[in-house]
N, C-alpha and C positions, 0 to 999 in steps of 0.2 A: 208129822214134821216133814216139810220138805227135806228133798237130794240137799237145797243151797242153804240151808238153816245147818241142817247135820254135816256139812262141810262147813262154817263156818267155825260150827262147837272144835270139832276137829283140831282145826286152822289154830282156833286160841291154845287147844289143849297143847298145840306143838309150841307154839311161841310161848307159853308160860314154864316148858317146861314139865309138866304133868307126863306126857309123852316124848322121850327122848331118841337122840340118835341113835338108831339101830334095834328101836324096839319094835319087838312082831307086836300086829294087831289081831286078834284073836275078832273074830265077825260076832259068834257069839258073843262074847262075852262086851263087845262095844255095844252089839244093839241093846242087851239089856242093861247095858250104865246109863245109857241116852236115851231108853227106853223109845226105840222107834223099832219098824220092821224091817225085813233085811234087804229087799228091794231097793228103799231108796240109801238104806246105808251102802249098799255095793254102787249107787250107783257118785254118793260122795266121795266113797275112795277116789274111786275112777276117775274124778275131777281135779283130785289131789296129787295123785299120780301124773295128772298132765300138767300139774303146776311145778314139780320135780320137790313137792315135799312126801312123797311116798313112794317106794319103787316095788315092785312085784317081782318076789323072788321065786325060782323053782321049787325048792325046800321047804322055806318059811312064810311061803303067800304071801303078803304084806307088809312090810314093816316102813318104818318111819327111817327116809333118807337122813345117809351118813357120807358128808360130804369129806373126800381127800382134800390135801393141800393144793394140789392143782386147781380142785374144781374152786374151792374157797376164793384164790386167786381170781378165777373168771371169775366169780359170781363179784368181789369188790371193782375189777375194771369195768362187768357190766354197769355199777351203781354210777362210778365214775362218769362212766357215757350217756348218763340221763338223769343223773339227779341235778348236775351244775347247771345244766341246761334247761330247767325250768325258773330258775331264778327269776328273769323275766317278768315271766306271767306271774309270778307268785309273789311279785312286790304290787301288780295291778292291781291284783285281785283280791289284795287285801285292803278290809276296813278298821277302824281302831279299834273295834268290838274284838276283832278278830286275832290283832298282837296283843291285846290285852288277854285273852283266855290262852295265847300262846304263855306268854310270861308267866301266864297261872301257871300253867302245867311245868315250865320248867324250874318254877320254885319248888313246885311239890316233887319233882325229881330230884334235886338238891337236899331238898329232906329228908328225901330216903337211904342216903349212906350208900351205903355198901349191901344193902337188901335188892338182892340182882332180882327177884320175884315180885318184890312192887314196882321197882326201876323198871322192868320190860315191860309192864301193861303199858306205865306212864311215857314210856319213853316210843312205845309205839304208837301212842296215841296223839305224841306231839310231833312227831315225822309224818303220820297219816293230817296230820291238819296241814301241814305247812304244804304237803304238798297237794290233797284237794284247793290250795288257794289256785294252783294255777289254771285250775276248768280244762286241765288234760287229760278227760278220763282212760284212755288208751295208756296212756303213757305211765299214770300213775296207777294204774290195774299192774301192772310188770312191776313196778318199784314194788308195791304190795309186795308181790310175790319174792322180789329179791330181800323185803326188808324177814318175812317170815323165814326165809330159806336163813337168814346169817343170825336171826335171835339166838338158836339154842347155844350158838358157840361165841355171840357175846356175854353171852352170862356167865359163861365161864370164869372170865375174867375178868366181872363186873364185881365177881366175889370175893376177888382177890383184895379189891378195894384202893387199886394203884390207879393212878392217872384219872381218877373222876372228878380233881378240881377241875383238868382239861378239861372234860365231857362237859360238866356242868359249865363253865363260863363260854365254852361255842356254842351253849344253848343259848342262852344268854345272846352272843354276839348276833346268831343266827336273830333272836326277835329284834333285837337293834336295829339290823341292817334293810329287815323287814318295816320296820316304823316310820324309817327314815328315807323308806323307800330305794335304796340303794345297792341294786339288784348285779352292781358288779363284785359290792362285799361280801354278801348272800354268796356268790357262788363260790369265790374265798373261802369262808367257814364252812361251805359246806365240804368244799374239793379236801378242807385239811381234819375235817370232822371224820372222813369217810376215808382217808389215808391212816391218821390214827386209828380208829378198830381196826383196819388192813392188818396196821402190824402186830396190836396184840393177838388177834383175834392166830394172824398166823406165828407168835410166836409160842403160842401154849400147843402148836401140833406138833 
């Protein structure tokens, strides 16, 4: 298995949860879960580490970042600063095939309650579409990585099971505005979709 495959496994294992904030990664014991060799697994840390979902500590080698209130904070202004800003492209680049499979996914998000473990797969899954619509791959490579870095600590409070009519119906607005083509609304829903987690996200620190 490649370095970008066994960084990938990784990548899911942190956003589902499976691997959480502040746990060591043991080399052994990852290569033989993923059953790969420890060459390319040393060398998907190291890619992780540079994507700032893993840090290298002195003590405990590896473990899976654990972001402060500060950093949380930059990491929502970073979103701020690049997710409204594809709106644009991302009402172009949409075809009806396209808000239709959006709509799929946020129905089956709504279906899942307060189950924050099928909610993240799904819920990443229909941020990573909306934003592949814009053909920014630069742009939405970072978003990736800002949306994997804030999963583990939206879950938190996805569990709680408060404010998810919100969540759910800015999903909703978000494929509307995308349907309708209407790429000043889109960044509306997005600027207040990405303020809301802001604040639960930082009120459970």
């Amino acid at each position: 298995m490649s370095a970008d495959l066994i960084a990938d496994r990784v990548r899911s294992a942190i956003r589902r949860g499976d691997l959480l904030p502040g746990a060591r990664l043991v080399q052994e014991k990852l290569a033989a879960d993923l059953a790969v060799s420890r060459i390319p697994l040393r060398e998907a840390l190291h890619m992780l580490a540079a994507e700032g979902l893993l840090v290298s500590t002195p003590n405990r080698g590896m473990v899976v970042a654990e972001l402060g209130r500060d950093q949380l904070e930059e990491l929502f202004d970073l979103r701020l600063q690049l997710e409204p800003g594809l709106a644009e492209q991302i009402v172009r680049g949409c075809r009806p095939r396209d808000a239709d499979a959006l709509a799929d996914l946020a129905e089956q998000i709504h279906l899942k309650g307060a189950d924050a473990a099928a909610r993240a797969a799904l819920n990443y899954q229909f941020h990573a579409r909306v934003y592949e619509l814009a053909d920014r791959p630069l742009t939405t490579r970072f978003v990736d990585q800002l949306l994997h870095l804030v999963e583990p600590y939206s879950r938190q409070w996805v569990r709680s099971g408060r404010d998810l009519h919100r969540i759910d119906a800015e999903h909703r607005q978000m494929v509307d505005a995308i349907r309708a083509g209407n790429a000043d609304a889109l960044a509306r829903v997005i600027v207040a979709h990405i303020l809301g987690a802001r604040d639960h996200v930082l009120a459970a620190r």
